[in-house]
DSSP file (Angstrom, degrees, kcal/mol; ACC not computed):
  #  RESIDUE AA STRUCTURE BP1 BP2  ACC     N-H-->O    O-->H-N    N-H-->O    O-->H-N    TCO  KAPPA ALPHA  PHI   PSI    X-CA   Y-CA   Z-CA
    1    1 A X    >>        0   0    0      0, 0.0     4,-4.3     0, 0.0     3,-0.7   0.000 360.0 360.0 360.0 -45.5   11.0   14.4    8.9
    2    2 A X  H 3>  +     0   0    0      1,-0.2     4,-2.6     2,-0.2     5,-0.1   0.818 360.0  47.9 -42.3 -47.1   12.5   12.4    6.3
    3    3 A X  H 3> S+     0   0    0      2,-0.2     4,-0.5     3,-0.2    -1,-0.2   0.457 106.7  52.6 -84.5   0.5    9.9   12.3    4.5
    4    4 A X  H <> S+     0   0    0     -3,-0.7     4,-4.1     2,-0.2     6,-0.4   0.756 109.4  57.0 -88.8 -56.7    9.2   15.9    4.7
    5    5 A X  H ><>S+     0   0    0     -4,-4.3     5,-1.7     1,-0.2     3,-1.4   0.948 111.9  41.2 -32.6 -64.5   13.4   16.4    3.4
    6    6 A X  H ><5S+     0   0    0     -4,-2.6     3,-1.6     1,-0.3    -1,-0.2   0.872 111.3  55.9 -72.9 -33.4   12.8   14.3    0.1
    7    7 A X  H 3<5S+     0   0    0     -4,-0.5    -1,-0.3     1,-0.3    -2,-0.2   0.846 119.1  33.5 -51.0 -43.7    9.5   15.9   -0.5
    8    8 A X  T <<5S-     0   0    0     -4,-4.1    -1,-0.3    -3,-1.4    -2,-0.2   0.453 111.9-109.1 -95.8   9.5   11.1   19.3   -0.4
    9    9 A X  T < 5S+     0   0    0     -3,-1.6     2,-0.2    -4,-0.4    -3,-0.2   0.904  72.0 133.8  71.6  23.1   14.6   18.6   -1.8
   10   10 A X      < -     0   0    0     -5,-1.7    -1,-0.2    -6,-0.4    -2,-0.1  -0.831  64.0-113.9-122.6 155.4   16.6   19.0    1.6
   11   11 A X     >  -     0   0    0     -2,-0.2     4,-0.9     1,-0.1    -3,-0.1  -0.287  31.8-124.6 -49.8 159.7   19.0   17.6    3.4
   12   12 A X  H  > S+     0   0    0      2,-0.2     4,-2.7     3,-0.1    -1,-0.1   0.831 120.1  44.8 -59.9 -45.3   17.5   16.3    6.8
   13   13 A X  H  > S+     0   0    0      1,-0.2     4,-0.5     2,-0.2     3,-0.3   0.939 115.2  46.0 -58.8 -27.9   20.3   18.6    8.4
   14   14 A X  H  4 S+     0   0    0      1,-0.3     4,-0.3     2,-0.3     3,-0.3   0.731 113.8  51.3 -89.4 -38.7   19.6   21.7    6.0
   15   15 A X  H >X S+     0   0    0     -4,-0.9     3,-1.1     1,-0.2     4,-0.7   0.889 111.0  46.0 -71.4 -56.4   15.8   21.2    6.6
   16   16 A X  H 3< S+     0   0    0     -4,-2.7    -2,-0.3    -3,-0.3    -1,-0.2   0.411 109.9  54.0 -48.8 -35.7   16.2   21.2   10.3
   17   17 A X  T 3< S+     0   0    0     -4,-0.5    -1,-0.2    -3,-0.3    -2,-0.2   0.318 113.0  41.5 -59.9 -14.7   18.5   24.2   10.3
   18   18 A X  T <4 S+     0   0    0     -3,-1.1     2,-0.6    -4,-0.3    -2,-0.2   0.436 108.0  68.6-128.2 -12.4   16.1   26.4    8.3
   19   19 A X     <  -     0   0    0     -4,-0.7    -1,-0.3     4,-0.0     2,-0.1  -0.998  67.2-147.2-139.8 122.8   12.5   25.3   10.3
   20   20 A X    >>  -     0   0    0     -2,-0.6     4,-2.4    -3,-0.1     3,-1.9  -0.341  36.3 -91.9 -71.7 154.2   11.8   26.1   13.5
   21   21 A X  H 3> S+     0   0    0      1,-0.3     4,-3.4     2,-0.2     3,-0.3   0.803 121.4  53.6   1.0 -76.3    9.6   23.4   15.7
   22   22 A X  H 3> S+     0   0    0      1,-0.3     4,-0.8     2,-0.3    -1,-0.3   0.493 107.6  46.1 -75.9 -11.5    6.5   24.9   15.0
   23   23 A X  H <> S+     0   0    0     -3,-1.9     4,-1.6     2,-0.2    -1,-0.3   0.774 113.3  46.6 -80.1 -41.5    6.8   24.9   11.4
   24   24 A X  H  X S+     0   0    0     -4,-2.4     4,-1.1    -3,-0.3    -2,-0.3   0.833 113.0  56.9 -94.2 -34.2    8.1   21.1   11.1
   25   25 A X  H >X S+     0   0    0     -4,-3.4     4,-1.1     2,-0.2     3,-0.5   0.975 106.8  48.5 -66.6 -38.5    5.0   20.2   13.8
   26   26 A X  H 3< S+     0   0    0     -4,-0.8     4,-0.5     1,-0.2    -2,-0.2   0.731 105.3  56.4 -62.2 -28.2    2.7   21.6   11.5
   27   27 A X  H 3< S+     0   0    0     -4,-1.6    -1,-0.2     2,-0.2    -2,-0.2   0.627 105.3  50.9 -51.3 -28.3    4.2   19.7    8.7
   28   28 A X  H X< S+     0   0    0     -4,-1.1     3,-9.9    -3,-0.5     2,-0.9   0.839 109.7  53.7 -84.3 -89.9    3.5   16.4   10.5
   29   29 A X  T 3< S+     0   0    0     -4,-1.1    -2,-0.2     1,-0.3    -3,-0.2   0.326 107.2  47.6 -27.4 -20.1   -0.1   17.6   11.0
   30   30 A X  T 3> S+     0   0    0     -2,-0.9     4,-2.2    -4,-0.5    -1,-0.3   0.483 112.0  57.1 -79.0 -17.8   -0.7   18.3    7.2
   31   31 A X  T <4 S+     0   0    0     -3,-9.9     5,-0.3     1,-0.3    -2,-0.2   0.924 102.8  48.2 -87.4  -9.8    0.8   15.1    6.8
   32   32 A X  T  4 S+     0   0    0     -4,-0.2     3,-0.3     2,-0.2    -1,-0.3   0.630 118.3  39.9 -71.3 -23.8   -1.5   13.3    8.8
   33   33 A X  T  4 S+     0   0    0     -5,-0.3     2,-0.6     1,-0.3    -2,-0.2   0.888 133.1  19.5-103.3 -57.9   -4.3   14.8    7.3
   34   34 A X  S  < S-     0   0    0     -4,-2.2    -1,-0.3    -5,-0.0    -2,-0.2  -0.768  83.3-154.5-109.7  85.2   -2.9   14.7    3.3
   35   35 A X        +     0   0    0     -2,-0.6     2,-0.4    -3,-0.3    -3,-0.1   0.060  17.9 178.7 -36.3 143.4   -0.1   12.1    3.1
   36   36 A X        +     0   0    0     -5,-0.3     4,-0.3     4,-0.0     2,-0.2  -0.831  32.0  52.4-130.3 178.4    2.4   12.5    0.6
   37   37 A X  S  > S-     0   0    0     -2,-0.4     4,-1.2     2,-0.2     3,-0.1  -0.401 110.3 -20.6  97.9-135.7    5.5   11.1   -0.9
   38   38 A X  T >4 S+     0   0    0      1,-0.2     3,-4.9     2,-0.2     5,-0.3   0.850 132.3  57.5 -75.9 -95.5    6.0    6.7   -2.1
   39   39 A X  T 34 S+     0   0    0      1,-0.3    -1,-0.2     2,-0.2    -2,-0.2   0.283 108.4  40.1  -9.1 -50.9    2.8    5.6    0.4
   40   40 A X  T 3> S+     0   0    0     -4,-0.3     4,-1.0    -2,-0.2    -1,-0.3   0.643 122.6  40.8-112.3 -20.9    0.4    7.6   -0.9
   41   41 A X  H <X S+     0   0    0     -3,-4.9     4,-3.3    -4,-1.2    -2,-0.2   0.899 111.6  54.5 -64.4 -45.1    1.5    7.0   -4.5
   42   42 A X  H  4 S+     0   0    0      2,-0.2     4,-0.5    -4,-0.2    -2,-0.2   0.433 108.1  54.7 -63.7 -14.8    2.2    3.2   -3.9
   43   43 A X  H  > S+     0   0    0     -5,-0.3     4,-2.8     2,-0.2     5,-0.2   0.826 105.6  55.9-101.2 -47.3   -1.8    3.2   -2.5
   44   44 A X  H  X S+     0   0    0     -4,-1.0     4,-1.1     1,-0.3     5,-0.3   0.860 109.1  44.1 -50.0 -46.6   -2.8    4.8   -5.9
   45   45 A X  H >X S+     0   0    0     -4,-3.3     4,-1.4    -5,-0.2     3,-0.8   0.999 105.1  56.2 -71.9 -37.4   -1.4    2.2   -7.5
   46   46 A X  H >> S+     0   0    0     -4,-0.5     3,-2.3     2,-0.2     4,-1.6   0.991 107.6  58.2 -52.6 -66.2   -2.6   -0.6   -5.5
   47   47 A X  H 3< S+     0   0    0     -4,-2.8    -1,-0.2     1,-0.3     4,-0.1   0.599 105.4  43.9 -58.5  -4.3   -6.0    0.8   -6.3
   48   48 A X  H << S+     0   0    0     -4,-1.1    -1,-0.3    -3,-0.8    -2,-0.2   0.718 113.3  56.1 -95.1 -23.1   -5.8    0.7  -10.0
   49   49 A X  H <X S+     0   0    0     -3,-2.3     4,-1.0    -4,-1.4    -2,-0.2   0.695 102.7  50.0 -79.3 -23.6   -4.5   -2.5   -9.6
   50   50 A X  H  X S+     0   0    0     -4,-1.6     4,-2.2     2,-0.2    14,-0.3   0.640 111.8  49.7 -79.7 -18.3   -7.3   -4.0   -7.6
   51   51 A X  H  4 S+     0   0    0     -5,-0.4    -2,-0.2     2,-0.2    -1,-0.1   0.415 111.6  48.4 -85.2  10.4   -9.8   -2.8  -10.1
   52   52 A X  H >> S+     0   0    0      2,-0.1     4,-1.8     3,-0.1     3,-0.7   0.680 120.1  39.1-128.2 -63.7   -7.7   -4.2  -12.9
   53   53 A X  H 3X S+     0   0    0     -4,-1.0     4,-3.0     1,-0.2     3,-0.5   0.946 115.1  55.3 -59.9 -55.3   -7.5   -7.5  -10.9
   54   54 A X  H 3< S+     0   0    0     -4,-2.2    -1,-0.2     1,-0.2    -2,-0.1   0.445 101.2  53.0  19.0 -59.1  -10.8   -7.2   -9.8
   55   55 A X  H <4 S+     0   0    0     -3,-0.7    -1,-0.2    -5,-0.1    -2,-0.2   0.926 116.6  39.2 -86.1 -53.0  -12.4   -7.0  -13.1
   56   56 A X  H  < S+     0   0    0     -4,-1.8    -2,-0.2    -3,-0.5    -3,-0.2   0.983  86.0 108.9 -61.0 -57.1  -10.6  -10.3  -14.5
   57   57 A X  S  < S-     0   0    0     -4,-3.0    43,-0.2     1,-0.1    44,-0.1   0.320  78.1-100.8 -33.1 120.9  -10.8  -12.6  -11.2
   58   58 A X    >   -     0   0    0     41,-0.7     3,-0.8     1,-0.1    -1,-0.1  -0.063  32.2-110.5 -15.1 125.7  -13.6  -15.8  -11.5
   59   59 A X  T 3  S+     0   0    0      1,-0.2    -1,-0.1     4,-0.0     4,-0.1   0.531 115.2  62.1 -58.4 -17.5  -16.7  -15.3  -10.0
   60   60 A X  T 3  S+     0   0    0     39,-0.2    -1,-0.2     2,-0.1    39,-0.0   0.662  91.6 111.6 -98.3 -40.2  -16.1  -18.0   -7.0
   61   61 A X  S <  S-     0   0    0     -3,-0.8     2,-0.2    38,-0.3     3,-0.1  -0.048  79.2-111.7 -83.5 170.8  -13.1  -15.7   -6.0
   62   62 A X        -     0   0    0      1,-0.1    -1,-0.1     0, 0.0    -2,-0.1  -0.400  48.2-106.2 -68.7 142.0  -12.5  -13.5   -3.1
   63   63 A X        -     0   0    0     -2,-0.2    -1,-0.1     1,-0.1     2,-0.0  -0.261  35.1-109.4 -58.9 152.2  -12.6   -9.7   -4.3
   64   64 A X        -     0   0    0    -14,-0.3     2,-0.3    -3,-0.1     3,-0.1  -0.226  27.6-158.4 -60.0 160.2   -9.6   -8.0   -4.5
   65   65 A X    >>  -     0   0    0      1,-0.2     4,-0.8    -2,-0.0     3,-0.5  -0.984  27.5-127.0-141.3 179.4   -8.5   -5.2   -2.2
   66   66 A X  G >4 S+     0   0    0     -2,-0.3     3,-1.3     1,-0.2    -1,-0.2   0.962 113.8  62.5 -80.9 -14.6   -6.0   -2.5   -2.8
   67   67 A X  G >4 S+     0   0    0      1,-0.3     3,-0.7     2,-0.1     6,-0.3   0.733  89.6  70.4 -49.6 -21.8   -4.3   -3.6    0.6
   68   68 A X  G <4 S+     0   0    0     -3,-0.5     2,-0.8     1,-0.2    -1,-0.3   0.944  98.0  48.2 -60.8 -54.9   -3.8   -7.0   -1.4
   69   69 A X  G << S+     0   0    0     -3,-1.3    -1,-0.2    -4,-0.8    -2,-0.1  -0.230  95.2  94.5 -99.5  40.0   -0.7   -5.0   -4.0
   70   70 A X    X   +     0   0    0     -2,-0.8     3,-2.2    -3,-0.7    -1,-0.2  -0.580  50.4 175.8 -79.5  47.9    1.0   -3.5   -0.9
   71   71 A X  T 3  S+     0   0    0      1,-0.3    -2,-0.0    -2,-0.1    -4,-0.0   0.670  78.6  45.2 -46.8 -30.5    3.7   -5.5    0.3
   72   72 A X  T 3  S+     0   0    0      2,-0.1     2,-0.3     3,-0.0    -1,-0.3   0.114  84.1 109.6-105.1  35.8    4.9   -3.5    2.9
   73   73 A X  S <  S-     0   0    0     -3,-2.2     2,-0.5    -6,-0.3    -3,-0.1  -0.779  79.6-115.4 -83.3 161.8    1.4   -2.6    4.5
   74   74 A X        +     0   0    0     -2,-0.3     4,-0.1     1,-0.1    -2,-0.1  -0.823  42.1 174.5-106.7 105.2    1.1   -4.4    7.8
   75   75 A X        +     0   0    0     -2,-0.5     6,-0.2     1,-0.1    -1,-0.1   0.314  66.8  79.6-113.3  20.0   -2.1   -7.0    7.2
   76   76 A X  S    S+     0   0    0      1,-0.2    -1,-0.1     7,-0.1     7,-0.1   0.553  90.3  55.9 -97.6   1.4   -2.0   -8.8   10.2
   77   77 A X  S    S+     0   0    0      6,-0.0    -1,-0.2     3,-0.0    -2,-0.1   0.762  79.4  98.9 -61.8 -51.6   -3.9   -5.6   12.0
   78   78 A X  S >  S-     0   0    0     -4,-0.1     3,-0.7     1,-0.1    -3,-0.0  -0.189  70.8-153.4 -65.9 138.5   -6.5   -5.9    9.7
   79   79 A X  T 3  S+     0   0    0      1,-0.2    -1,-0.1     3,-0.0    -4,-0.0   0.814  91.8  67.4 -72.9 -22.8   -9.6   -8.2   11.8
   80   80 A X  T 3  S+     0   0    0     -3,-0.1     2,-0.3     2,-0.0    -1,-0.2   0.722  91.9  57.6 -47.0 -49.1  -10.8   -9.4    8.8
   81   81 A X  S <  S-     0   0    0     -3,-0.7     2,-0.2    -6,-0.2     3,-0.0  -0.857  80.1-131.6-108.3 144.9   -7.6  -11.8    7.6
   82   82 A X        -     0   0    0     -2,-0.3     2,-0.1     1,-0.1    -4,-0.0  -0.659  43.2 -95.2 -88.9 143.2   -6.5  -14.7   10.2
   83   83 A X        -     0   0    0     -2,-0.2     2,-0.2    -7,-0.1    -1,-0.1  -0.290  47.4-172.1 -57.7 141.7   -2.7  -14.4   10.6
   84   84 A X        -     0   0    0     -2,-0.1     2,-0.3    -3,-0.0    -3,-0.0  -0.876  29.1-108.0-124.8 162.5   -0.3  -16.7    8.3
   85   85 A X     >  -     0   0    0     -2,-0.2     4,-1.5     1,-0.1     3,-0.2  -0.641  50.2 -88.9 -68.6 154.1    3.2  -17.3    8.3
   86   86 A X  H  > S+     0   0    0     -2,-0.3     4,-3.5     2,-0.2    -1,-0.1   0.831 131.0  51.1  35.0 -69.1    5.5  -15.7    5.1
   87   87 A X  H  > S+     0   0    0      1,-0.3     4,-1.4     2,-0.2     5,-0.4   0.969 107.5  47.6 -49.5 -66.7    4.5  -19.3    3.3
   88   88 A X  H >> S+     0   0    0      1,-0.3     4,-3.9     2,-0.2     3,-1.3   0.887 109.5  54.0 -29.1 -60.0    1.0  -19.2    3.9
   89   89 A X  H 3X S+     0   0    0     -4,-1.5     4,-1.9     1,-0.3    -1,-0.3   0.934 109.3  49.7 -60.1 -48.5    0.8  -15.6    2.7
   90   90 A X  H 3X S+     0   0    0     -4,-3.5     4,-1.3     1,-0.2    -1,-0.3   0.504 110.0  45.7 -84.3   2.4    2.4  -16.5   -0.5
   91   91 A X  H <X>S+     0   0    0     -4,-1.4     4,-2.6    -3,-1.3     5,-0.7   0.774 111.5  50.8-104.1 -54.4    0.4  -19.4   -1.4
   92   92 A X  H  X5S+     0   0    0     -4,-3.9     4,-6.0    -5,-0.4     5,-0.3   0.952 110.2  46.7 -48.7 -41.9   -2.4  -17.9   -0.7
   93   93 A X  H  X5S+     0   0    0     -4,-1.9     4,-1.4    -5,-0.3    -2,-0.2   0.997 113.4  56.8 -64.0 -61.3   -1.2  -14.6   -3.1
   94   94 A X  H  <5S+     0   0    0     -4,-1.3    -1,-0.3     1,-0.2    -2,-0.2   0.866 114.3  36.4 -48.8 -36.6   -0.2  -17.8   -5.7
   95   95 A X  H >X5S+     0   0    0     -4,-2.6     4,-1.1     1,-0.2     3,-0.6   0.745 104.9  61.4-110.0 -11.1   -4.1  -19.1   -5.7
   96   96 A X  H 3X<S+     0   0    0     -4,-6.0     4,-1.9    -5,-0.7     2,-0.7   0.979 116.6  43.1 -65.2 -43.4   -6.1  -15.8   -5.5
   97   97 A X  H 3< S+     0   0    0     -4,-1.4    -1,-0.2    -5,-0.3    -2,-0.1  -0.294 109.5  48.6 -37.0  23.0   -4.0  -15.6   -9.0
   98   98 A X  H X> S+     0   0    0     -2,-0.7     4,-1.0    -3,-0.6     3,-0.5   0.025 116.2  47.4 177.9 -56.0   -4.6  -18.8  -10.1
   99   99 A X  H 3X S+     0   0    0     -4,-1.1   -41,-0.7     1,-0.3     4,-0.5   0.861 106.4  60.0 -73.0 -25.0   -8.5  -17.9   -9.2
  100  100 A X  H 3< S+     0   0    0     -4,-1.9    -1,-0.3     1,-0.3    -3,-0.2   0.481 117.3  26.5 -81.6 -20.5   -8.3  -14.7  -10.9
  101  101 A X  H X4 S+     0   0    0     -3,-0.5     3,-2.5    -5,-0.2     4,-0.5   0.478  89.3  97.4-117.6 -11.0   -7.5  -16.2  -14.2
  102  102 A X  H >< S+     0   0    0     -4,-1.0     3,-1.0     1,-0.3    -2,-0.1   0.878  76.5  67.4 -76.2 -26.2   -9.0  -19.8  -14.2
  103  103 A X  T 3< S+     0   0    0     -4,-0.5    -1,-0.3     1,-0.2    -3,-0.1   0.944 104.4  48.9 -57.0 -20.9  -12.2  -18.6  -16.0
  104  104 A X  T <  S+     0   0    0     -3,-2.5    -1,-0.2     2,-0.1    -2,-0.2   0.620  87.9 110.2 -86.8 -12.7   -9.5  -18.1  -19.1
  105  105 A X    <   -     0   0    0     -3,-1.0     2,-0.5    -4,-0.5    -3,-0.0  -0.379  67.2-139.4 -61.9 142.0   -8.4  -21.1  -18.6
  106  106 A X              0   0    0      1,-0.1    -2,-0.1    -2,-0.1    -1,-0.1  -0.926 360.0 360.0-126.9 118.7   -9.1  -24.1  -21.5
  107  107 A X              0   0    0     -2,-0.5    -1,-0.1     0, 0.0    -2,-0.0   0.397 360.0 360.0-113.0 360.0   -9.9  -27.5  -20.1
């Protein structure tokens, strides 16, 4: 509903006063189907950003994904990555970087 306000330019109350039920349930169902609003921008970005990372990274390293340039997606769902603590996560984020550049690197 919130995200349905800022999308349109409304108050939550002013939005709520002016759509009935069935109109703001059909709005959740469009949204389900075509997101809007920061999330679905913030995923477009991710994906330019993985192809961008992607494209530099060292051949040894793990591919990028766009879920990777998401901080607030939820990646301990995905079955694919083992869960880490906060630390973990961020050392790891420090040496996929690290891996992503080391071909540039001059020894």
């Amino acid at each position: 509903m919130f995200r349905l306000a800022l999308a349109l330019g409304l108050p939550v109350r002013e939005l709520l006063a002016r759509m009935g039920s069935d109109e703001l349930t059909e709005w959740m169902a469009f949204y389900q189907l075509e997101p809007f609003g920061d999330f679905r921008a913030d995923l477009r970005s991710a994906i330019v950003a993985s192809t961008l990372a992607n494209a530099h990274r060292s051949k040894e390293g793990k591919p990028f994904t766009p879920e990777d340039f998401m901080p607030f997606v939820d990646k301990k769902n995905r079955s694919d990555q083992p869960k880490a603590s906060e630390a973990d996560a961020s050392r790891l984020n420090i040496a996929r970087f690290k891996a992503m550049f080391a071909h540039r690197i001059k020894r």
